[in-house]
C-alpha positions in Angstrom: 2.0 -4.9 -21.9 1.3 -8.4 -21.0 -1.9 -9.5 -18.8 -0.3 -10.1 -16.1 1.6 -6.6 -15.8 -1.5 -4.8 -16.3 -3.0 -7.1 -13.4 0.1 -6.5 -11.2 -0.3 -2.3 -11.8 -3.7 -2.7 -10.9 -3.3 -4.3 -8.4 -0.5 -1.8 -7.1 -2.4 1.3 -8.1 -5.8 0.0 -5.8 -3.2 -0.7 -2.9 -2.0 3.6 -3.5 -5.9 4.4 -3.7 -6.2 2.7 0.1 -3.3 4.1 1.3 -4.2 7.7 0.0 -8.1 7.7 0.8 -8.9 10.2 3.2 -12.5 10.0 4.4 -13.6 7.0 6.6 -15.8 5.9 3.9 -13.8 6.4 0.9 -10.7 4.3 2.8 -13.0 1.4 4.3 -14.2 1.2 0.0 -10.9 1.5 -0.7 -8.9 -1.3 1.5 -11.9 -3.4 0.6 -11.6 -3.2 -3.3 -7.8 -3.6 -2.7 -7.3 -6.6 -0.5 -9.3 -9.8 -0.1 -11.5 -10.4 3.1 -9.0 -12.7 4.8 -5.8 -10.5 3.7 -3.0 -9.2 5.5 -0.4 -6.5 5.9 3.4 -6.8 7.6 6.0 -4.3 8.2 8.7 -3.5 11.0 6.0 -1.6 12.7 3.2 -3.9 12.3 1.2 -6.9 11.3 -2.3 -6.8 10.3 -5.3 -8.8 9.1 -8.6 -8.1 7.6 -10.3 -5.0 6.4 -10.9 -3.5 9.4 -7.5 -3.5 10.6 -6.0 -2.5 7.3 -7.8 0.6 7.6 -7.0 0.9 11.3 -3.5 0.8 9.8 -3.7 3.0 7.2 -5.7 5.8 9.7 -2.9 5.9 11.7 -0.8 6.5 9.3 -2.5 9.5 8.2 -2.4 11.0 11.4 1.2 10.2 12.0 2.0 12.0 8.6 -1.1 14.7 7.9 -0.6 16.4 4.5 1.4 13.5 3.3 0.3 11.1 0.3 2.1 7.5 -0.5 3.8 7.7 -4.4 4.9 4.8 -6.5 8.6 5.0 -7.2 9.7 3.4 -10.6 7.6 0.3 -12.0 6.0 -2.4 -10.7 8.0 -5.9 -11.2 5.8 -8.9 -10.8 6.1 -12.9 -11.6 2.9 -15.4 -10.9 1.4 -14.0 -8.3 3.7 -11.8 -6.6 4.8 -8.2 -7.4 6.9 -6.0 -6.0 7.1 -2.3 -5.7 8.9 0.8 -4.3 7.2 4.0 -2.6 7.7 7.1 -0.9 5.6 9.0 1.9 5.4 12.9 0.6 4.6 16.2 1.7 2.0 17.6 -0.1 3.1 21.5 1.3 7.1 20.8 0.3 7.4 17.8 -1.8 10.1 16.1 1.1 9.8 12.2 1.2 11.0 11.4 4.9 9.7 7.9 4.3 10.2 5.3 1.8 10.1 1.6 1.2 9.0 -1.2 -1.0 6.4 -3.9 -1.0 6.2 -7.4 -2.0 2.4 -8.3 -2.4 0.7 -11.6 -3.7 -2.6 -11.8 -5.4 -6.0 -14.1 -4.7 -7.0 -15.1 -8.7 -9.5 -12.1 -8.6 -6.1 -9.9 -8.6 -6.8 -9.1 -4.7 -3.9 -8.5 -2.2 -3.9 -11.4 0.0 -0.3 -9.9 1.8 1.5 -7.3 1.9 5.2 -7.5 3.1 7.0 -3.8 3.7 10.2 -2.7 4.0 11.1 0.7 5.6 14.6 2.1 4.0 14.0 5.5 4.9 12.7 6.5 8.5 13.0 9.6 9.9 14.9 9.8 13.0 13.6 9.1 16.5 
């Protein structure tokens, strides 16, 4: 595995930890070990920037979808500084995924996310 895969999996696999921390605390270490001070995140649903707002983000995400963690799907792909990924929101209680995407991310030199752009392929319906 070349140095930059392993730096793109990290990378990846700090974002899941933000995503999937639960506690205040653990979430606001989380975002902050994942993305750099000045980074943001875009989707369809919203656009973000800094820490605080990450986490804002993320927290609402968890009370849209309690019981339900963020999975990588397949492998990380990833060229200079850019990676990209796919994912799926699932139930914890029944395994159903009624949310998935993918991610394009670039990285500050310390491997940080300094973006995020989401896609949403699977929704559930209105």
């Amino acid at each position: 595995m070349s140095e930059n895969t392993d730096r793109y999996e990290n990378a990846v696999a700090r974002y899941f930890e933000a995503w999937n921390a639960g506690e205040p605390e653990a979430l606001t270490k989380a975002v902050a070990a994942a993305w750099s001070v000045e980074g943001t995140y875009t989707d369809p649903l919203a656009t973000v920037t800094g820490h605080t707002e990450i986490a804002g983000l993320i927290a609402g995400a968890h009370a849209q979808f309690p019981g339900f963690a963020f999975r990588p799907l397949g492998t990380v792909d990833g060229h200079h500084d850019t990676a990209r990924f796919s994912w799926e929101l699932v139930s914890e209680a029944d395994g159903s995924a009624p949310v998935a995407g993918f991610d394009v991310i670039t990285l500050d030199a310390d491997g940080r996310i300094r973006s995020v752009l989401g896609f949403l392929d699977r929704v559930p319906g209105a």
